[in-house]
C-alpha angles and dihedrals in degrees: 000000000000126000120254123229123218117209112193121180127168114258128181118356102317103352123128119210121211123201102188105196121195098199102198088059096026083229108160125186133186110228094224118332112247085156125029089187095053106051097053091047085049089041092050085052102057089039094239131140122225119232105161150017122206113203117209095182143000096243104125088231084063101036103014090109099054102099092052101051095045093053096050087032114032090215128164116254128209126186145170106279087224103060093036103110089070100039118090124231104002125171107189143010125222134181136171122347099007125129122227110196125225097180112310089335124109134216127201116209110220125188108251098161122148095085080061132348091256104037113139138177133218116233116202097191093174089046101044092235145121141178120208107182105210089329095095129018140183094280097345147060126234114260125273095244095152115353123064136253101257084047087057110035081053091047084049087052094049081056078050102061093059120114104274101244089057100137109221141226123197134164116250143036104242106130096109083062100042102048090056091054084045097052085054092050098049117003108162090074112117098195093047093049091056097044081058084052092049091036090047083051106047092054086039078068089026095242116148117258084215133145110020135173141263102227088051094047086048095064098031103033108095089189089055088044098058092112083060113121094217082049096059093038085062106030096025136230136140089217127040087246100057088053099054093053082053095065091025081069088038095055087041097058101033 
């Protein structure tokens, strides 16, 4: 089976835009669509044909091109069952457990609600990948703007659950940002600590801090380490899920 390629440009103000290209079926498809426009400029450059878009959530800055590249394009859409009813031209639904193709290659859908009620996340087991739309951050998590805190701390432990080498996509570049909210929340973390010193150095050259690792995001993330034990000493919570909406507020308001 071949390798995919994963193009990744900046859209929009902080997007970041995602071609994955199977090259033994010469399938291409948009993670999510922030900028119709962009995406089939990006996709002309590398010489490659989109076939599909994958939605991970209804939010415009994530399916607002979708018109657009399906009409210049006549790609398959697929989307979350539950935010379908505000995104445009979708194919298919999909929800939990479900698979999308890209060649030969196979996708697995997760639930990663809380940011909104639908939000899901592709899993690329064979390629070590996945792209998690405003779930999971470097260093944060997207805002619960729909969904609950028990429904996301238990989409975050489904991200969890990944192999631990699973290389990660998400959609903007707010590290910089995050790392400053993560130092507060735990800052006697030493590795976290020297991942803000690598992060602080990388935009200092403007160089993406996407994609990142699990196993990375595991020992640094306060939002993944909400069920440890020196995290709800400090941010309280007798459940994983009540201290994660402690530091979900906290982030919110810092």
């Amino acid at each position: 089976m071949s390798t995919l390629e994963v193009h990744q440009f900046p859209c929009l103000s902080d997007n970041y835009g995602f071609l994955l290209h199977d090259p033994e079926s010469g399938e291409t498809t948009c993670i999510d669509t922030p900028d119709g426009d962009e995406y089939l400029k990006q996709a002309e450059a590398k010489g490659w044909r989109i076939t599909q878009i994958w939605n991970t959530h209804w939010h415009p800055d994530h399916a607002g091109g979708n018109e657009a590249i399906k009409q210049a394009t006549g790609c398959t859409i697929t989307a979350p069952l539950l935010d379908a009813e505000k995104i445009a031209g979708i194919d298919r639904t999909v929800r939990d457990g479900d698979f999308v193709k890209l060649g030969e290659h196979s996708a697995w859908v997760i639930d990663v609600s809380g940011h909104t009620i639908g939000h899901i996340a592709y899993h690329l087991p064979d390629s070590s990948m996945a792209f998690v739309g405003d779930s999971l951050f470097a260093l944060g998590c997207g805002r619960m703007f729909e969904g609950t805190a028990p429904q996301f701390w238990d989409s975050l432990s489904r991200i969890k659950r990944l192999p631990s080498e699973t290389t990660l996509y998400c959609a903007h570049e707010y590290t910089s940002a995050n790392a400053k909210f993560a130092l507060h929340a735990d800052p006697e973390n030493e590795a976290l600590v020297g991942y803000a010193r690598e992060i602080d150095a990388k935009r200092a050259k403007g160089k993406p801090t996407v994609p990142f690792t699990l196993d990375r995001e595991l020992a640094t993330n306060p939002f993944l380490r909400a069920d440890d034990p020196a995290m709800q000493a400090r941010w309280g919570g007798e459940h994983p899920h009540e201290t994660f909406a402690a530091l979900r507020e906290a982030k919110d308001n810092f």
